[in-house]
Structure formats: C-alpha cells, structure tokens
C-alpha positions in Angstrom: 106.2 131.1 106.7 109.3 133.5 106.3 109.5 137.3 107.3 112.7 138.9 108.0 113.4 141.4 110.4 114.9 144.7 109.3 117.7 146.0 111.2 119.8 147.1 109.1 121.9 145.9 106.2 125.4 145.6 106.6 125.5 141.5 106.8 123.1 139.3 105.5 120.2 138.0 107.3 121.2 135.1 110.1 118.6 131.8 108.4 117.0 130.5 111.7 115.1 127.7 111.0 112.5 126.2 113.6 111.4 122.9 113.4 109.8 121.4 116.5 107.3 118.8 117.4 104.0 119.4 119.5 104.5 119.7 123.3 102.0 116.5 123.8 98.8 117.3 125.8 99.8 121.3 125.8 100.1 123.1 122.8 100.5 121.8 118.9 103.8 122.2 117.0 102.7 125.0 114.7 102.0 126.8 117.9 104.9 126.1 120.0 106.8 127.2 116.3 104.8 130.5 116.4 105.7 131.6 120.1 109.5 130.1 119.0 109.7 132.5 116.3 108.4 135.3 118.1 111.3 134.6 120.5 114.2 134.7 118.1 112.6 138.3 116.4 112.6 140.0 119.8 116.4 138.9 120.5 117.3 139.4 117.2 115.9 142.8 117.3 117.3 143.9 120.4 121.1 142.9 119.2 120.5 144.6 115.8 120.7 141.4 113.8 118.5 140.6 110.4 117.1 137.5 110.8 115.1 135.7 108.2 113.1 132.8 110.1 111.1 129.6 108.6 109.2 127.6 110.7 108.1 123.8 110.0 105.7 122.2 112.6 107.2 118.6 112.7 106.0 115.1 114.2 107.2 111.6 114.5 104.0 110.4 112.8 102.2 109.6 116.1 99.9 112.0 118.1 100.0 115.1 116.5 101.0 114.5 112.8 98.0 115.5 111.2 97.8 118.8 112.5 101.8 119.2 111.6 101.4 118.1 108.5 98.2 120.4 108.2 100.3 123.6 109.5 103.1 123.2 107.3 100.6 123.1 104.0 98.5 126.0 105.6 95.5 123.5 105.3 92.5 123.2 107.2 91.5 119.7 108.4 88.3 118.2 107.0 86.0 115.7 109.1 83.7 112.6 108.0 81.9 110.6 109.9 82.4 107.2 111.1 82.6 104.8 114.2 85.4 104.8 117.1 86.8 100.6 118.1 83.6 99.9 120.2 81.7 101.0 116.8 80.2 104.3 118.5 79.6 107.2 115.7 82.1 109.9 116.2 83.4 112.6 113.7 86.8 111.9 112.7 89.6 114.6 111.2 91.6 114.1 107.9 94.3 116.0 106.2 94.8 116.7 102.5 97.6 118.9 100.4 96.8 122.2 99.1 97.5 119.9 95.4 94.8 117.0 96.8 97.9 114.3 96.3 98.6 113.0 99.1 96.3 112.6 101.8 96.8 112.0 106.3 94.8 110.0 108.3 95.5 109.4 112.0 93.4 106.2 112.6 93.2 106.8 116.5 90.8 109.8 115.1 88.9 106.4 115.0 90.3 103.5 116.6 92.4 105.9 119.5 92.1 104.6 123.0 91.3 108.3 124.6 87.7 107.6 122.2 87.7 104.6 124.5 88.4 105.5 127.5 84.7 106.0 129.1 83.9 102.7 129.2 85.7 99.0 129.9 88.1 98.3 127.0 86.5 95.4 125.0 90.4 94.0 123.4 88.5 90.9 121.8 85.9 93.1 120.1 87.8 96.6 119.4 88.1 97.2 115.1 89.8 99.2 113.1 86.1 99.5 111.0 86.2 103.0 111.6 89.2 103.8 109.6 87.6 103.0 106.7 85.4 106.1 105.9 88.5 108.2 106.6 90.7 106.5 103.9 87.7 106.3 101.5 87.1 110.3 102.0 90.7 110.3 100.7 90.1 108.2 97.5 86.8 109.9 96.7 89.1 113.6 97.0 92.0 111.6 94.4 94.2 111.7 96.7 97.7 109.6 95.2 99.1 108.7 98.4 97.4 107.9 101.6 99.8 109.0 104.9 98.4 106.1 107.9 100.1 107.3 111.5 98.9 104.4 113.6 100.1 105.2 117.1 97.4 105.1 119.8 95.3 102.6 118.8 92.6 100.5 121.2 92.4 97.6 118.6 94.2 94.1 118.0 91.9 93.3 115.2 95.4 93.0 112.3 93.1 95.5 110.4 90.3 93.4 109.6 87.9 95.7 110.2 89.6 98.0 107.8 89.7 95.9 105.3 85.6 95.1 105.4 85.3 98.5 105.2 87.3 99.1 102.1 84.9 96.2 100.6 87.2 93.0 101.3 85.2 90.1 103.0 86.4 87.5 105.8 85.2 84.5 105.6 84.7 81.3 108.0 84.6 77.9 106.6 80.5 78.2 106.6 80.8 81.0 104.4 79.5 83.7 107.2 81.4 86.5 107.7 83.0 87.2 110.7 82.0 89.5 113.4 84.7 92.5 114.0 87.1 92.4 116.0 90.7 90.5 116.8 88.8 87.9 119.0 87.0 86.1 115.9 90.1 85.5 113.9 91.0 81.9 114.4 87.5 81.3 112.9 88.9 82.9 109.5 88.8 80.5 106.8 88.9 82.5 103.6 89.9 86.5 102.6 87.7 87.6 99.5 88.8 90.5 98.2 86.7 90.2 94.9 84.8 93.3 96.2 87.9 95.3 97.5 88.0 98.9 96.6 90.5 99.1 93.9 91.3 102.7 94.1 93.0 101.2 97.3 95.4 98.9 95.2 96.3 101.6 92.8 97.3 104.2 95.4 100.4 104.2 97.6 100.8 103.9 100.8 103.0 105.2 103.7 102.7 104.2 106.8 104.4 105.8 110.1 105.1 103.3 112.8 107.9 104.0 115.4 108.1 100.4 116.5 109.8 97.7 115.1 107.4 94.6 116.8 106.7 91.7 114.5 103.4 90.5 114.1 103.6 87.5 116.4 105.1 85.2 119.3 106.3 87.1 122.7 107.5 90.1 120.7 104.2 90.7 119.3 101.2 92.9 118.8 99.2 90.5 121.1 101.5 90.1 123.8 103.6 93.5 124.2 100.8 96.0 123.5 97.2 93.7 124.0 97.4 94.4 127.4 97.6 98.2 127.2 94.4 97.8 125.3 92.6 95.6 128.1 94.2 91.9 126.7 94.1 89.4 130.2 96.4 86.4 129.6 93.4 84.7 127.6 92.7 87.3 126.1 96.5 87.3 124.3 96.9 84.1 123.5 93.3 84.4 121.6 94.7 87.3 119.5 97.8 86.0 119.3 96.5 82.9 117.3 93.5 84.8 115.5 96.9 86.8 114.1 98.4 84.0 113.0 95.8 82.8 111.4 95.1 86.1 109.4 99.0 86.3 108.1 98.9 82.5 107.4 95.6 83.2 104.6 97.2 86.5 103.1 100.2 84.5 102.7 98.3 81.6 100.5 96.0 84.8 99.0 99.4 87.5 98.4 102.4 85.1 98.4 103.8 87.8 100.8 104.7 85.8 104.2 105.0 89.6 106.2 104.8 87.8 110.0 108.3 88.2 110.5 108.8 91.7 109.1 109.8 94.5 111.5 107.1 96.5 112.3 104.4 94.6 111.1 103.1 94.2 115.1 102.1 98.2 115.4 99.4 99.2 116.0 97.6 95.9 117.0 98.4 94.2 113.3 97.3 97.0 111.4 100.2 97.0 109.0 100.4 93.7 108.1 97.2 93.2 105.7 98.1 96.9 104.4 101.9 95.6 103.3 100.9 92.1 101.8 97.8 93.0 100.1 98.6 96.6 99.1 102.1 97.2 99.1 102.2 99.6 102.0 105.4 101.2 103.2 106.2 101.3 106.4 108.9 103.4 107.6 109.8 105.7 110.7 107.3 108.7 111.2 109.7 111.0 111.6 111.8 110.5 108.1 108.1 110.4 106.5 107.3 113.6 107.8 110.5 114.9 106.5 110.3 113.8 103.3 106.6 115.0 103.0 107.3 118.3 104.2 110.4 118.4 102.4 112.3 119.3 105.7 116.1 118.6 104.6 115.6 121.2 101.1 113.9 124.2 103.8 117.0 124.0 106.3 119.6 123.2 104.0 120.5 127.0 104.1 120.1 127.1 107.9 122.3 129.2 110.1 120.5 128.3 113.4 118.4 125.0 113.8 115.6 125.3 116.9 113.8 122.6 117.6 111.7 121.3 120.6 109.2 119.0 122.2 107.6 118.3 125.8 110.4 116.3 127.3 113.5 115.6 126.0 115.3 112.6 126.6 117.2 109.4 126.0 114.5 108.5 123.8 114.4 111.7 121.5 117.7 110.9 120.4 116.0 107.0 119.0 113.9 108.2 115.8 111.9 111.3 117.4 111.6 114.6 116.4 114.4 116.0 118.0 117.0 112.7 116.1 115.2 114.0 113.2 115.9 117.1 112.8 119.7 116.8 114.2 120.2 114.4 111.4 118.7 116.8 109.1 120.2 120.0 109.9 123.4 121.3 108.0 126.7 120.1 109.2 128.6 122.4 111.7 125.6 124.7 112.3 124.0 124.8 116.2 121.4 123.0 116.8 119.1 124.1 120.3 115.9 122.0 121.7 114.1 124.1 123.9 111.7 121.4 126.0 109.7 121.4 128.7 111.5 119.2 130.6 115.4 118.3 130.0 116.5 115.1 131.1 119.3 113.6 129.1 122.8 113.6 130.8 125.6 116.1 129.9 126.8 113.0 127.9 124.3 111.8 125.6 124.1 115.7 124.9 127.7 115.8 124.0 127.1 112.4 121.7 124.1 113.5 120.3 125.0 116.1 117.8 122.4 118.5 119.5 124.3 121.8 120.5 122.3 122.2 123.6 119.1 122.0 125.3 117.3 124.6 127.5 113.7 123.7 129.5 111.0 126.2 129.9 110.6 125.4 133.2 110.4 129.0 135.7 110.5 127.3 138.9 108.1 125.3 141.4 104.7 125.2 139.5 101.7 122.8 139.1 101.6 120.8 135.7 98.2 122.6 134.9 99.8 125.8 135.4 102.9 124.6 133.8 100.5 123.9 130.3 98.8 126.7 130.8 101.8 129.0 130.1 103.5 126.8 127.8 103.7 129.5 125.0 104.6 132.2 127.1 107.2 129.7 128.6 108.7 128.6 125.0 108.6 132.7 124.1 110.3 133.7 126.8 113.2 130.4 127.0 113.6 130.9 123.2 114.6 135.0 123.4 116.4 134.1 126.3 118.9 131.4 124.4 119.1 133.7 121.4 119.7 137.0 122.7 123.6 134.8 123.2 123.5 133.7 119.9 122.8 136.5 118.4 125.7 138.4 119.4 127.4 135.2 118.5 126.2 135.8 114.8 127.1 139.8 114.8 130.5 138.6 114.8 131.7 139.4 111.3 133.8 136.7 111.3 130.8 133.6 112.0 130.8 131.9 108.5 126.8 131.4 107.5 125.0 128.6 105.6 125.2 128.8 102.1 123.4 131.0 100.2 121.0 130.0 96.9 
C-alpha cells in the first residue's frame, strides 16, 4: 500500500517504510501498520513534508503469520474443515497468493494448544491428523510451495498423524496400523508410504521454526516442550523413545538420519518426517517471511524504517521481527520500534543497530484497557516520534535513500 502526501514540491518525498509484527493477543500487524501509517501522515503533514509510505505487515512465522502474510498479498483467508489434536472437528484458516503458488498453513489452526485448552491435555494421544486437510486444500488449489509455521502446537506425535493424513501408513509388526498420537510410537515397526500423496513429494516446502532443538535426548521435543503440552516424567520418556523409534525407520526408509539436525525437535517432531521424507526446509520464520514478501527489495529505498511489536526485548534482537527488519533495512538510515512495552537496556539498544525505541504506554492503566486502545496508542506514539523526525528530514542537507 503506498500513497503519498502532498505538501508541496520542493524536495522529494521522505520513503517511510513500516514493517512491524502483530502486537500478540491485541491487534494484527496489518492493523498496528494501518494506525502506524496514519501516524507518520499527520506529523508529516503538520511539518510540511511529502512523505510517500509502504507498509508490510511482518511475522516471525509463529502466531500471526498467516494473517501477515495474508495482508501483505491483499488476500482473504480461506477455511476447510478438519479436526484440532484431541480429533474434535473445528474449521481451520489457510492462506494462498493472489498467483495460487505458494500457499500458508499455521498448523496450530489445528493442532494449537488454545483449541485445547477446555479440556485436560492428552500429550500421549494429541496428533497433528488435523493438519492434513489444510495442506491437501493447498495441493487441490496447485499451490507450488506449501509455507508450515509450527509454533503453538499441543502435539508430540513427530507428525505421524500428518503423514496418515496425506495417505502414508504406520505400521506395527502385526501389520495394524497404529492409533494417533506420540504415545503409540515405540510400537512402529514399518512406514508405508506406497499410498502417500505425491503432489506432496513434488512440491516444496518451507518450514518456519524459531527453535533450534534436535529431535531427541534432554534437548529434545519430548523433554524441553512435552511438558508444556501436559508430558509427566512418564509421559517423556514414552515420547522420547516413540521418537526415536520414528527417526530410526525414516532413516532405513529415506537414508536421511535427520535426529541430530537443528531444529528438527519444533513443534513436538513435526519437522523431522517433513525433511527426510520430503525435503522440507526449515529455516527462521522471520528470514522466510522476508523472502516471501520480498521485504529487503520494498525498503531498499527506505528513508525511515518503523517497525514494532508488543514488547520489545532482549529476545527481539535473536531472530524476531524487530532483528529482522534491522538486518534488512538500508545501511545508515533510522530505524524506530514503537512497542508496547520497552525493556531492553540503553546498551543492547546502542549494540543492536535499532535507532531507538518508544512504548505506547500513557500511564497507569489495566492490560484490558491497555489492548483496548492499542491503535489509538501506536497512532498517537508514532506522530509523536515523527513530528522530530520530520523536521529532521526538512533539512535540505539530510541525504535520502536512493532513488530507482
């Protein structure tokens, strides 16, 4: 979205580009970009500046990425229905480009533990079954490229259930097959992948994972997240060896021994049959989202860089949004997070390459209240940081990005 502001014409327009994530459980990133736009215009306006301004809703592949993704293409997202971990029908969202290449799914639209939440977590019994309708809506559209953002989820299952929805079968040594769920691994004898939906071999796949947790051992998907997910000591060590026993048979079925890879333990497992069976991708959320979105070509020309998210902090600056989009911005030009809450030290700010940071916050209020008036807040903190910078850029003598 670009729209310039006519003020008058004796310099050209300041290039402000916005790129922030969602403020998680408040507003969506191509909101919080809306009411950050409408911000610079009015303190733009006031000082007499041009500005042209783009916005780009952004994520870091986890909660939120679909409708960032969906923003930035200007596309609507389209539901199917399937089954949440416990195997309950619910309607699950999907995303795909205005060209129909390249497809998002957030699996927690289907194995997510807020689906979940109502009832005791079953950690032994939770599948990823229900993704499977979601990436076959995809390959029945001809999609070419299937995005997977796998934070959130309530299931340990290493994507078994997944890949018996996609057609593949697995197997104990009486030739059943087994029941869903992490807990019935260590039974698995044999993968048969005779009926396996080929469109899923033939088309690629990316998938965002912000972890790097292998697949097994104290490190692992069992042992660090199970217990988020209800896992009791048991419970882990039951998962951990059903997991184990589901790399060990793709490594005699692939030749692709992936137990030790980074990442692979996201997500309960789910990479790991994705990568040695399909040749799956996985890489940080945030550098697929900019690559998608094409985020380094739109601010190459950049005077101004916004961005923002709910809190910023030591861990923005570790392969967030905010790392992002400082790494992506052109050299020598300001980059400003406007957050909800600001809590990195006057030092990481003055290593992290980010110009400054500025919280919405407008003294003592509830949290409700507080995401209640989150766009008004962003509005009002983002005219309030540029009606400065703007009289910084009347200067004639500020040198701008270039020009195409």
């Amino acid at each position: 979205m670009s729209h310039a502001s006519h003020v008058h014409d004796q310099a050209p327009p300041v290039r402000v580009a916005i790129v922030p994530d969602s403020f998680k459980g408040s507003a969506r990133a191509v909101d919080v970009a809306a009411a950050m736009a409408r911000g610079v215009h009015d303190a733009f306006a006031a000082a007499g500046v041009e500005v042209l301004v783009h916005t780009l809703p952004f994520a870091d592949g986890g909660e939120g990425t679909l409708d960032a993704l969906l923003g930035a293409w200007g596309a609507d997202a389209l539901t199917v229905d399937t089954t949440d971990a416990l195997g309950r029908p619910v309607r699950a969202r999907y995303g795909l480009s205005p060209d129909g290449r390249t497809g998002v799914v957030e699996a927690a639209e289907a194995n997510g533990l807020p689906l979940v939440s109502d009832v005791p977590l079953r950690p032994l019994t939770a599948t990823t079954r229900g993704i499977g309708p979601l990436v076959t809506a995809l390959l029945d559209a001809g999609a070419e490229e299937i995005l997977l953002c796998i934070g959130g989820s309530a299931t340990t299952d290493g994507g078994a259930g997944l890949l018996s929805a996609l057609g593949a079968r697995l197997l104990a040594r009486d030739g059943s097959e087994l029941p869903d769920g992490g807990g019935s691994l260590t039974d698995l004898h044999r993968l048969d992948t005779t009926g396996l939906d080929p469109r899923a071999r033939s088309v690629r796949w990316r998938i965002a994972c912000d972890v790097t947790n292998p697949l097994l051992g104290e490190t692992g998907a069992a042992a660090v997240f199970g217990p988020q997910k209800g896992a009791a000591p048991d419970d882990v060590r039951l998962l951990d060896a059903g997991l184990r026993r589901l790399v060990d048979v793709l490594a005699e079925l692939t030749g692709d021994d992936v137990r030790d890879r980074a990442g692979m333990g996201a997500a309960g497992g789910l990479p790991a049959p994705l990568t040695a069976l399909l040749g799956a991708e996985v890489l940080p959320g945030s550098r697929m989202v900019a690559e998608v979105l094409d985020a380094e070509r739109l601010m190459a020309d950049a005077d101004l860089v916004l961005t923002g998210e709910g809190r910023f902090d030591g861990q923005s600056l570790g392969g967030k949004v905010v790392d992002a989009v400082r790494r992506l911005a052109p050299a020598g030009r300001p980059v400003v997070v406007i957050a909800g809450d600001v809590s990195v030290t006057s030092e990481e700010l003055r290593r992290s390459g980010v110009t400054a940071a500025f919280s919405t916050a407008r003294g003592p209020r509830s949290l409700e209240r507080m995401r209640e008036d989150v766009l008004a807040d962003v509005e009002w903190t983002t005219a309030n940081c540029c009606r400065l910078l703007a009289h910084h850029f009347a200067s004639p003598d500020v040198t701008r990005g270039p020009r195409p």
